[in-house]
C-alpha positions as CSV (number, residue, x, y, z in Angstrom):
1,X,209.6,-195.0,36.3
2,X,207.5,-196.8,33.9
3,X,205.6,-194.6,31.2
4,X,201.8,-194.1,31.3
5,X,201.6,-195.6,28.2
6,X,203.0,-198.8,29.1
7,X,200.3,-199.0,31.8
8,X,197.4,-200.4,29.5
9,X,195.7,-203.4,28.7
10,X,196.1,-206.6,30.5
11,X,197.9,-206.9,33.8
12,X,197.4,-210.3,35.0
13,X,197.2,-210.5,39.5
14,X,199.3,-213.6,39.7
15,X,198.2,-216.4,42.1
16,X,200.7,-217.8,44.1
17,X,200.8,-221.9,43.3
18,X,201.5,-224.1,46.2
19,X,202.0,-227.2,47.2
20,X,202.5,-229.4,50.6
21,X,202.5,-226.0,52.4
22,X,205.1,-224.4,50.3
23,X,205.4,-222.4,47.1
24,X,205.4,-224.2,44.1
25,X,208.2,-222.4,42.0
26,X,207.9,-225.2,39.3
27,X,204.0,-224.0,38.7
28,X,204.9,-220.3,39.2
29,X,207.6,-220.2,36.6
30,X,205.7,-222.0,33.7
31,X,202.2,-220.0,34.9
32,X,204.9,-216.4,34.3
33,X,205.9,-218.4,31.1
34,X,202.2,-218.9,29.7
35,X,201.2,-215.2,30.6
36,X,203.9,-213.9,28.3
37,X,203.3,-215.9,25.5
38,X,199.7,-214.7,26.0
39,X,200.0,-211.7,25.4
40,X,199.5,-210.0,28.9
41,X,201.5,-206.3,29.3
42,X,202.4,-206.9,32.8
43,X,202.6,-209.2,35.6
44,X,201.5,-208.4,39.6
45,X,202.9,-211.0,41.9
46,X,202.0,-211.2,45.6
47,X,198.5,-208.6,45.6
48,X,195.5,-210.1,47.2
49,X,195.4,-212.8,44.5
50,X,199.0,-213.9,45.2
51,X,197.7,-214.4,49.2
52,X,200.1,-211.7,50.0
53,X,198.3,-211.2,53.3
54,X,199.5,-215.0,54.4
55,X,202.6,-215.3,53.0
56,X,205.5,-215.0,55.3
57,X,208.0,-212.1,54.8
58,X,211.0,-213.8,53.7
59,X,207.9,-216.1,51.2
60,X,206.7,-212.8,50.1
61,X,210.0,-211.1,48.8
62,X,211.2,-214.5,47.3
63,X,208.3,-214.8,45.6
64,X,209.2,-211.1,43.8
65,X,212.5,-212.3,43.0
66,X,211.6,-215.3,41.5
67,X,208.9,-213.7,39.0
68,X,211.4,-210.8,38.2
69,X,214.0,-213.9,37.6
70,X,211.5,-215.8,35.3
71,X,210.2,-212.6,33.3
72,X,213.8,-211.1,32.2
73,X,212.8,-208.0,31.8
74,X,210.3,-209.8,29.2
75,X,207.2,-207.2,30.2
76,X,207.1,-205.0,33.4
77,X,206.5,-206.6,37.0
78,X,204.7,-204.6,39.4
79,X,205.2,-206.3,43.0
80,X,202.9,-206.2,45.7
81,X,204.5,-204.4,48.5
82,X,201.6,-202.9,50.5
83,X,200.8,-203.2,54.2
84,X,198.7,-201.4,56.9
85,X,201.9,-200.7,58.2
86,X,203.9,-197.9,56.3
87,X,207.2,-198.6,57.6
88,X,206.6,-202.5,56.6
89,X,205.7,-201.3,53.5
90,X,208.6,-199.5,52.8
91,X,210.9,-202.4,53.8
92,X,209.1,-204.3,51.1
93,X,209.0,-201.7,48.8
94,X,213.3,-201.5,49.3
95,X,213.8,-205.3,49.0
96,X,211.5,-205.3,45.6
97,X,213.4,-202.2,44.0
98,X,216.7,-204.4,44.8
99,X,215.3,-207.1,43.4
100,X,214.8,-204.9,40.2
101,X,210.7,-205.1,40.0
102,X,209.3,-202.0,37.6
103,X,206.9,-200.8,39.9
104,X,204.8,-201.2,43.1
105,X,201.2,-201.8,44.4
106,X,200.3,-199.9,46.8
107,X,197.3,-201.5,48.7
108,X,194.9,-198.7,50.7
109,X,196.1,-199.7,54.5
110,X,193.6,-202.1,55.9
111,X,192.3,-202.7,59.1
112,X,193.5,-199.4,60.8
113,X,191.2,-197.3,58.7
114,X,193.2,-194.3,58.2
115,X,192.2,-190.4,57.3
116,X,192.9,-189.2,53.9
117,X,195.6,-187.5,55.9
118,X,196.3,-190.4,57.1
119,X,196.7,-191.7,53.5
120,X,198.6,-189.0,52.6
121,X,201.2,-189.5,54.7
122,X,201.1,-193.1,54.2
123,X,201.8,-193.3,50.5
124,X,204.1,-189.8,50.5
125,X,206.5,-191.6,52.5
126,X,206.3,-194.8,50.3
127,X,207.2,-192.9,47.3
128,X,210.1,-191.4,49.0
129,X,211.8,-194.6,49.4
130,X,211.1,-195.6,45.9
131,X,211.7,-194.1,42.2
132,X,209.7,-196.8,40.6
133,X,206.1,-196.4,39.6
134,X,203.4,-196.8,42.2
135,X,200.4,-198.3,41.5
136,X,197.3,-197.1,44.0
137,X,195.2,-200.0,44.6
138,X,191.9,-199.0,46.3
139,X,189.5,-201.4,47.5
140,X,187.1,-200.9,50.3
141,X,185.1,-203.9,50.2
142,X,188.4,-205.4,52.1
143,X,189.9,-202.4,53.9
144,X,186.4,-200.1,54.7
145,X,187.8,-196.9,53.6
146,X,188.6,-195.8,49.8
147,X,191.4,-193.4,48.6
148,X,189.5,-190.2,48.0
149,X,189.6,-188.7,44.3
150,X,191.5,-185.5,46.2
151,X,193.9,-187.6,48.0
152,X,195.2,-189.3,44.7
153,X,194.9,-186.1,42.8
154,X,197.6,-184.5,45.6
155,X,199.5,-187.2,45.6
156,X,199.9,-187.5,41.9
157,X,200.8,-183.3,41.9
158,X,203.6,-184.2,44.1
159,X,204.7,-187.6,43.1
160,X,204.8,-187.8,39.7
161,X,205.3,-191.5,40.2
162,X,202.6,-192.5,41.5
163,X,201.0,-192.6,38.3
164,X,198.5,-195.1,38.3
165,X,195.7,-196.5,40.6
166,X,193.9,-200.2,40.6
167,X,190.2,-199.5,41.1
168,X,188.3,-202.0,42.9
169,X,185.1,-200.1,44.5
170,X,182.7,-201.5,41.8
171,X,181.5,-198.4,40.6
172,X,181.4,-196.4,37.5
173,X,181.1,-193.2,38.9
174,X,184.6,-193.3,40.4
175,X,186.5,-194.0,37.3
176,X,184.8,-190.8,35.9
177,X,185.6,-188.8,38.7
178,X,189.3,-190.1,38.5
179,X,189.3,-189.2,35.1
180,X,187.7,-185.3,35.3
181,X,190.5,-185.0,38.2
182,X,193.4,-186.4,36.5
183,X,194.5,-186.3,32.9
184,X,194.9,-189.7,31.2
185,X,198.4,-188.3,29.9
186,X,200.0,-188.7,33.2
187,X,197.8,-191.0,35.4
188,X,196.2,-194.7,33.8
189,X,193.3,-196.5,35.9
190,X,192.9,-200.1,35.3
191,X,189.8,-202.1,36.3
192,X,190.6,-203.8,39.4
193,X,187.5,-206.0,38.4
194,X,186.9,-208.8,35.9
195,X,183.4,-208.3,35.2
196,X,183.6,-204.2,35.1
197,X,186.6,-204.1,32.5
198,X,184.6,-203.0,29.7
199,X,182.3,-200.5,31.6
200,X,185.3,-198.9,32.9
201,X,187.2,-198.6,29.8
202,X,184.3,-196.9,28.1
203,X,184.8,-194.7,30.7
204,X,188.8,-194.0,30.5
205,X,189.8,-196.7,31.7
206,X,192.9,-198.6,30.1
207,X,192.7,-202.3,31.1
208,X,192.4,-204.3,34.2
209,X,194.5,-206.0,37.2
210,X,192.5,-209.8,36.4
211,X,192.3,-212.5,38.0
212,X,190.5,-214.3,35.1
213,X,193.9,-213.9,33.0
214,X,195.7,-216.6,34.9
215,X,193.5,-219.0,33.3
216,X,192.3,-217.0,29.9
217,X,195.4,-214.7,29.4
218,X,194.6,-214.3,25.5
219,X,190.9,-214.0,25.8
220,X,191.5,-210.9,28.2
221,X,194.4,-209.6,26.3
222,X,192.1,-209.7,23.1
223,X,188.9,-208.5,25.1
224,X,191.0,-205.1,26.4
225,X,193.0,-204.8,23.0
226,X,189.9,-204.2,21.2
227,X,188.5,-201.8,23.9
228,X,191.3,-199.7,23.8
229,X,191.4,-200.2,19.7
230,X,187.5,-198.6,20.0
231,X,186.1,-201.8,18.8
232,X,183.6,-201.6,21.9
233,X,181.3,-204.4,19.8
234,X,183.9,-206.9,19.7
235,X,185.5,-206.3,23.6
236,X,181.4,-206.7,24.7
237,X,181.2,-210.1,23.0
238,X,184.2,-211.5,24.4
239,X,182.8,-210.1,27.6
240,X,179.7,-211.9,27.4
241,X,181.4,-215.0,26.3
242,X,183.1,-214.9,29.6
243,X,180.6,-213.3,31.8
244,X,179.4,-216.3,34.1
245,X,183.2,-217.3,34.2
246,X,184.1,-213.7,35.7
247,X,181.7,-213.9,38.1
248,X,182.0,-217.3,39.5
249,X,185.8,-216.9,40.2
250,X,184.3,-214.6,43.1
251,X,182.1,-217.3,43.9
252,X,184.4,-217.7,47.4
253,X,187.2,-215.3,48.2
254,X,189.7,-214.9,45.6
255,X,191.7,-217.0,44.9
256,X,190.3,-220.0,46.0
257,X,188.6,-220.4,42.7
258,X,190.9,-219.5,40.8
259,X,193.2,-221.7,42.1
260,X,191.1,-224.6,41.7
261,X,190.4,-223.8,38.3
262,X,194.1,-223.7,37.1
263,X,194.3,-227.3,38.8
264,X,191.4,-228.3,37.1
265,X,193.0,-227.4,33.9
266,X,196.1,-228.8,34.4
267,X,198.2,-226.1,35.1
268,X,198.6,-226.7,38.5
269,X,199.5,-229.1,40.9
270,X,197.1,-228.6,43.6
271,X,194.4,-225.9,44.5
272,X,196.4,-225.3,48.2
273,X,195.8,-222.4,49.9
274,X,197.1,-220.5,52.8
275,X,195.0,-220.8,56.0
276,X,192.8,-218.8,57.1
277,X,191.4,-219.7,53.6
278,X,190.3,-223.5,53.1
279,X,189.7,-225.1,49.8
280,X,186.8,-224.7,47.6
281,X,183.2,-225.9,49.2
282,X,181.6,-228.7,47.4
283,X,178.9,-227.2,46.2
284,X,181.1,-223.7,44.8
285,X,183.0,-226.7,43.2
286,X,180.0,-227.8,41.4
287,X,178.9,-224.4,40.1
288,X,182.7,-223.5,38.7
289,X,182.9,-227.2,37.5
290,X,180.0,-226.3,35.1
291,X,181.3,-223.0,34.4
292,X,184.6,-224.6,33.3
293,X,182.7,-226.9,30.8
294,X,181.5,-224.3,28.6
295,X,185.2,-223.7,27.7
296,X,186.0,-227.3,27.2
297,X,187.4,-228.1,30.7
């Protein structure tokens, strides 16, 4: 199980580079490679950003073992192993642990909109099959319902492993209530958005899941160092550097722009993505494009 201190700063949600319909494992290995020697404190392959929803099985678990592979035990992995369905997710959840990841994401089931007992039962029998840390991941703009404060307050009580939770609601007023519920000795909450990093750190907070890190992994490693440091001054600079680039990677559904940023850059070979997700419009294009230049790209 990985300590709560280890969960803190920047985890970077890796995309998933592609080309001619497959998985680029050239790109992903030197993209792994460049988020170490920024800095990041852990990698997430296959979440949302990774397209894990479009990947096929046998695509999805390779692309854990080849991230666990490049990273040699260099700074955690946490896979994305989550599904609507719990006994798919615990299939995912046993290939990852064999494939020696350090933790899991645990996306809120989608689609099927579960009770909180429904929940409950979901992610108790997840972390019986595993002794690895889960990682909570709620985010109801994309699966309606939220993991209530009680549900991952119970869950925590009885799993001591699930020690962790990726907020993505977009409001303030949860990470408080997260934190009054659960002490920050035994349970971390990263931002599981760009642009709230810094309000949610001054909050209790300790970093963010971000999307903008596969392109910036030393400005967000910098930006969340110094909010955990205190230095709440220097993180809100760097957030303001970056603002308009935080928000228009969300311009179309991520990560379509991030993807065609890293090829823009150079990083990548091509912007592909799986369908039902096209390629970035023309005019989204233009708007990143021009975001882009203020860093020099």
């Amino acid at each position: 199980m990985m300590r709560v201190s280890e969960i803190k700063g920047t985890y970077t949600a890796l995309i998933t580079p592609m080309s001619g319909g497959k998985v680029d494992y050239e790109d992903l290995k030197n993209l792994v490679n460049a988020q170490i020697k920024g800095g990041v404190a852990g990698l997430i392959p296959v979440g949302t950003t990774g397209e894990s929803p479009t990947l096929k099985a046998e695509e999805h678990l390779q692309v854990i073992r080849a991230v666990v592979e490049y990273t040699n035990k260099r700074v955690p992995v946490i896979a994305g192993t989550g599904a609507n369905s719990t006994e798919e997710a615990i299939e995912l959840v046993s290939e990852a642990d064999k494939a020696g990841v350090d933790g899991h994401l645990q996306v809120c089931p989608y689609y099927n909109k579960p009770t909180q007992q429904g929940l409950l039962s979901h992610f108790s029998a997840i972390a019986e099959a595993t002794k690895n840390s889960i990682m909570l991941y709620s985010i109801p703009g994309r699966c309606v319902i939220e993991i209530a404060v009680s549900t991952i307050a119970a869950l925590h009580k009885k799993y001591p492993h699930i020690n962790c939770i990726k907020e993505a609601g977009g409001r303030s007023d949860r990470i408080s209530q997260i934190r009054s519920a659960l002490p920050a000795e035994s349970f971390a909450i990263l931002s599981g958005d760009d642009s709230l990093t810094i309000p949610f750190m001054s909050l209790g907070a300790s970093g963010v899941v971000s999307v903008a890190s596969n392109l910036f992994p030393e400005k967000i490693v910098e930006m969340t160092q110094l909010a955990l440091n205190g230095d709440f001054s220097g993180a809100r600079a760097i957030h303001y550097n970056l603002y308009e680039l935080l928000v228009n990677l969300f311009i179309e559904a991520n990560p379509v722009p991030a993807k065609y940023a890293l090829y823009k850059m150079g990083r990548i070979k091509s912007p592909e993505v799986k369908k039902p997700l096209v390629e970035l419009s023309a005019e989204s294009a233009a708007i990143l494009d021009k975001t882009l230049k203020l860093f020099a790209i």
